[in-house]
C-alpha positions as CSV (number, residue, x, y, z in Angstrom):
1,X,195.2,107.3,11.7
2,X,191.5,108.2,11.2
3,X,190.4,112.0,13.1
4,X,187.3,113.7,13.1
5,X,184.3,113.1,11.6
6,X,185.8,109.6,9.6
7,X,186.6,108.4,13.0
8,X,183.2,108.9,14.8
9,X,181.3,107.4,11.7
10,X,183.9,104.4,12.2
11,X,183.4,104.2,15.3
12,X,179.7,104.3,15.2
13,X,179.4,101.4,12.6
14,X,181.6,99.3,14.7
15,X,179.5,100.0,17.6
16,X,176.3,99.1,15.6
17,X,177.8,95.8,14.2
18,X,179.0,95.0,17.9
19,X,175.2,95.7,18.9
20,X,174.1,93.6,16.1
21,X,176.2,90.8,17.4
22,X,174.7,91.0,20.8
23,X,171.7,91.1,19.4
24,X,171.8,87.9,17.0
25,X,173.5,86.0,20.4
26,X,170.5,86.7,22.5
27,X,168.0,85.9,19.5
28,X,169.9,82.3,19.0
29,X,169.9,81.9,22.9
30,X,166.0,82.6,23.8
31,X,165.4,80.0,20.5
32,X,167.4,77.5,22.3
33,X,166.0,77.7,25.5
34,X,162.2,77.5,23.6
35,X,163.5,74.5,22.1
36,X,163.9,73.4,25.3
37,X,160.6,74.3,26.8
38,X,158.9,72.6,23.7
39,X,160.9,69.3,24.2
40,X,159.8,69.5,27.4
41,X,156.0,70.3,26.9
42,X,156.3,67.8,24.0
43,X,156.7,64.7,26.6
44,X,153.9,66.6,29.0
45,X,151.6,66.1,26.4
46,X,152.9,62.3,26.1
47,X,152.7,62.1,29.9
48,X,148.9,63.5,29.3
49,X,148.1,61.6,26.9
50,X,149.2,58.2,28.2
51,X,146.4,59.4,31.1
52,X,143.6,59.9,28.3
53,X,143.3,63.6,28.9
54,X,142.5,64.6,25.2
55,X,141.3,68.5,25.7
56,X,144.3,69.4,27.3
57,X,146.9,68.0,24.8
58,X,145.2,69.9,21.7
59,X,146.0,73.1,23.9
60,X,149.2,72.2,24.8
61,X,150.0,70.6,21.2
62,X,148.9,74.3,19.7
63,X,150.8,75.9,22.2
64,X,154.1,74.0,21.1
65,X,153.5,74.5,17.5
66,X,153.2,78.2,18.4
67,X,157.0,78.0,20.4
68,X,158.3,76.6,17.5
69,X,157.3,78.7,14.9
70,X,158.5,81.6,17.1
71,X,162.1,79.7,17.5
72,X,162.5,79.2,13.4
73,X,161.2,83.2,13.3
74,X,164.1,84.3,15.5
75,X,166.5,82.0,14.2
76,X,165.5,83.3,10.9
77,X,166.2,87.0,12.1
78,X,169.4,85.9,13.5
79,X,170.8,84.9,9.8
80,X,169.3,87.6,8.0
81,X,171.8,89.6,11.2
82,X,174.4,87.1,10.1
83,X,174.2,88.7,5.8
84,X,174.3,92.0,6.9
85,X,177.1,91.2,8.9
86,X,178.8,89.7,5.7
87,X,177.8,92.6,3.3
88,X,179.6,95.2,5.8
């Protein structure tokens, strides 16, 4: 049975890897739900497009080239979460 000081620094890194979890879930869930809002942008700019409105669908294609790079990012923090998970 672990006392003292070993079992607050045990308890401490299991609180940290629980937070880390947490933390990783949320980042994977907010990149879903921006894939979602770009596949959803995606056929607003078809539906603009199909009208001819050409200024509009540059902004909105930069703007959904901007929510994906954001998703990759924090699906990219999420399995660098993942390795230190692994190397613990």
């Amino acid at each position: 049975m672990l006392t003292g000081p070993l079992k607050q620094l045990t308890r401490k890194a299991f609180n940290t890897m629980e937070t880390l979890h947490s933390i990783k879930s949320d980042l994977v869930r907010t990149a879903d739900h921006l894939d979602q809002l770009s596949q959803a942008m995606s056929g607003h700019a078809r539906f603009m497009a199909a009208r001819g409105s050409s200024q509009s669908e540059v902004d909105v294609a930069a703007h959904i080239k901007s929510i994906d790079v954001v998703a990759d990012e924090l699906r990219s923090v999420a399995a660098r979460i993942d390795d230190m998970e692994g190397a613990c």
